[in-house]
Steps between C-alpha positions, in 0.01 A plus 500: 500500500117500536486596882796792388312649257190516709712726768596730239147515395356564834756711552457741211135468618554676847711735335211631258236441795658534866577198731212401607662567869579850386091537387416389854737713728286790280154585514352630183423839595721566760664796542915502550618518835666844400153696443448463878821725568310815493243340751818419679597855543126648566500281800856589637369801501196427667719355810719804500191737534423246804873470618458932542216480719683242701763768498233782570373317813839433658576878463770464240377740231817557268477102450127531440570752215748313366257181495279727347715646195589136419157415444440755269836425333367140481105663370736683221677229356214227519261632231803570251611151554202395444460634171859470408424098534160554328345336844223726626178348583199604712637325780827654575299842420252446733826399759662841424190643574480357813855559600501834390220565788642377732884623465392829380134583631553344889890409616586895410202657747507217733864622544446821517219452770732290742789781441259823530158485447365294826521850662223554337284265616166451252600774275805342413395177453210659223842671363615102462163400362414734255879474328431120493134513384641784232778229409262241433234708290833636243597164461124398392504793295835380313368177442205592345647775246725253392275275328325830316507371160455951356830591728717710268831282419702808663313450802671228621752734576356638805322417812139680605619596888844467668527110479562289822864463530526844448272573746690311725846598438313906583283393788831395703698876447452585815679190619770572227578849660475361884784292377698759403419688729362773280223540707363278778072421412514308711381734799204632196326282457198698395714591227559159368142428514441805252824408252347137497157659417677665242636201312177305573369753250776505270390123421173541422493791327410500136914707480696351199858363642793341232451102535867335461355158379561598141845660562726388267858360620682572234739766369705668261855410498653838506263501844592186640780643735302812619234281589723227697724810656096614626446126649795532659461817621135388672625193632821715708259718626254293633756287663699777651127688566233256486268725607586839339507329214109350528410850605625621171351233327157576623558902473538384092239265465282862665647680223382323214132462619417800323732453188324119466155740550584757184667225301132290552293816424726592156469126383099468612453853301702331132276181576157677498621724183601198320135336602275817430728531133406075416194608598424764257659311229236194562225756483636599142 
């Protein structure tokens, strides 16, 4: 009876406690295995932004594309993971950083340079560098605003420049329209150089563009089935019209660049009335 009841009591024991085993098998302080999904996904990405160079090199430039729209599919969903399971940390940041470079500041030109721009010679290759070197200083530039402590809360609704995925989804139009044969850039290269110039800008410009990080998933219920029939609708198209349909994604991103800039300058304008009217009131 003795050696029974001293079961149940260790038993009851390493119920209230853990198993010693169990205590073990877990590290104090260590994170669960599910906070390194998000990692996970940043460096899928990372390989498909490699995987589209491959792709570049070889001369097969619809699969390089492809490689690259995955990774930025990948870039979108790996930050809201992240904070859906409450798992960022400096480290994956500074990986996302990283990855975004490299799939969206280098495997876009360096594709772009094997299809057009080596006709070029030197000037297309500074076409190549100065995208790249514009890449890397927006990304600095992102990482450093976002630990400004004074940033209005409705800030975090934008981005300060076009940000990098964008960049690269616009940098590759004139590969979209060779595709579809909409025109063939391919033979103008001089003109790629100058649309790549362009976009180089766009990203480090001080130009206010909508940020999607904050977008909100949800809906009303009376707009649930307008929104799914819209899904739907997107998801035909660019299976039927892959590239049409990128074309026209890219032609509405354009369109909103100066919506995102009024909306910033209305909202900037309320913020310094509200802070010149606290002000005054202090004074008094």
């Amino acid at each position: 009876m003795s050696k029974e009841r001293d079961t149940q009591q260790r038993g009851i024991k390493d119920e209230l406690l853990g198993s010693p085993l169990r205590n073990r098998m877990r590290k104090p302080g260590a994170p669960p295995l599910r906070n390194l999904l998000p990692n996970v996904l940043t460096v899928l990405a990372l390989c498909a932004g490699l995987t589209a160079i491959r792709f570049g090199l070889e001369g097969r430039y619809e699969f390089a594309v492809y490689a690259i729209l995955v990774a930025a599919l990948l870039d979108a969903f790996d930050g809201r993971l992240a904070r859906m399971l409450k798992a960022q940390s400096s480290f994956g940041a500074e990986l996302d950083s990283l990855a975004d470079f490299f799939n969206f500041g280098v495997a876009p030109v360096l594709i772009l340079y094997t299809w057009s721009l080596d006709a070029l010679g030197g000037l297309g290759w500074v076409a190549v560098l100065g995208y790249s070197v514009a890449c890397a200083l927006r990304l600095a530039r992102f990482n450093v605003a976002s630990e400004d402590p004074d940033r209005p809360s409705w800030a975090n609704a934008f981005f300060v420049g076009v940000p990098a995925p964008a960049a690269a989804g616009l940098v590759m139009l004139p590969l979209y329209m060779d595709f579809t044969e909409v025109t063939t850039f391919n033979t103008w290269p001089s003109l790629v150089a100058v649309h790549i110039g362009i976009v180089a800008f766009l990203m480090v410009s001080r130009l206010p563009t909508f940020s999607g990080k904050h977008l909100r998933l949800s809906t009303r219920r009376d707009r649930a089935l307008p929104v799914l029939l819209g899904v739907a609708l997107i998801a035909a198209l660019a299976v039927s019209y892959p590239w049409m349909t990128v074309i026209g994604i890219a032609a509405i991103y354009v369109a909103t660049l100066p919506l995102a800039y009024w909306r910033h300058r209305v909202l900037e304008k309320r913020t310094q009335v509200a802070r010149a009217s606290r002000d005054r009131d202090l004074e008094i």
